[in-house]
Phi, psi and omega in degrees: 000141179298137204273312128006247224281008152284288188316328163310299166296350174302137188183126188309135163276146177250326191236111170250178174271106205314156173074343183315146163273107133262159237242141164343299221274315186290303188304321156329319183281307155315355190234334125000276180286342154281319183292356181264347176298151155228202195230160172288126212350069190024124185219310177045060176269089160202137165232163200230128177278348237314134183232113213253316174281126184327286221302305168250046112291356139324278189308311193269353157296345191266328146201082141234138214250025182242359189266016176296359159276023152303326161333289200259342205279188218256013176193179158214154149274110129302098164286146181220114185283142165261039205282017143295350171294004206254345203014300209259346195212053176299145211097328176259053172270343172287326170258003171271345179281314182289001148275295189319298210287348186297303167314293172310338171268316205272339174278300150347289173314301169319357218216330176108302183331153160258147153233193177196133170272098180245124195280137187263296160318132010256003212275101178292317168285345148298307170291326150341295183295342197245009178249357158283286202299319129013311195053069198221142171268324195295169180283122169260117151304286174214157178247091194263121160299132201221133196185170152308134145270159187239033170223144184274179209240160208274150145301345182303126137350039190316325179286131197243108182280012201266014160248056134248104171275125218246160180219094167261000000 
């Protein structure tokens, strides 16, 4: 598919197709392409969780109180910011995790796949809850759901020009 018309078709999935499977090799690639993104003076303060067990995409469907399209998707991904990783440029580990997760959706898609992004940062009790289930030190950001979709992803337009400012 033409990168126009990934971006275009990208759209939170909500409803995947239960039980579905992806292969080792399609996450890997996805996460290839979260890793390329890029960081403030390359830095790369990020890791990624992947969960593969029922029991716990339960526990991170439970708390959050936006993820019940977790029910179906067939995983999640945790992004999780390091932002001891920044040495020279403290502060930006929340946008350089939020390039990664864009590469990670727009690649996803590019793959045929749906997510949905639900954001976990700054809500400090959440993130909390969710780096005990995890066992994680690092910051969990979002929580991306990943899947078949069982929906078509919406056709609506997005681009507005009146939030665009040309300055010459």
């Amino acid at each position: 598919m033409e990168f126009s018309e990934v971006v275009k078709r990208r759209h939170s999935i909500r409803k995947y197709k239960p039980e579905s499977i992806i292969q080792k090799e399609e996450i890997d690639k996805i996460l290839t392409a979260a890793m390329y993104a890029p960081s403030s003076n390359n830095s790369r303060p990020w890791e990624f969780v992947v969960v593969y067990n029922k029991k716990t995409i339960e526990k991170l469907k439970n708390l959050h109180p936006y993820a019940s399209m977790l029910n179906t998707a067939s995983l999640a991904i945790v992004v999780c910011g390091i932002p001891q990783y920044e040495d020279l440029t403290k502060g930006y580990w929340q946008q350089d995790c939020g390039a990664a997760i864009e590469n990670l959706l727009l690649e996803a898609a590019n793959s045929g796949f749906g997510t949905c992004w639900c954001g976990i940062y700054p809500s400090l009790n959440k993130t909390k809850e969710f780096q005990e289930v995890l066992e994680v030190k690092s910051i969990p950001l979002a929580l991306i759901a990943l899947g078949v979709p069982d929906e078509e992803p919406g056709t609506k337009g997005f681009f507005d020009k009146t939030k665009v400012k040309i300055m010459e």
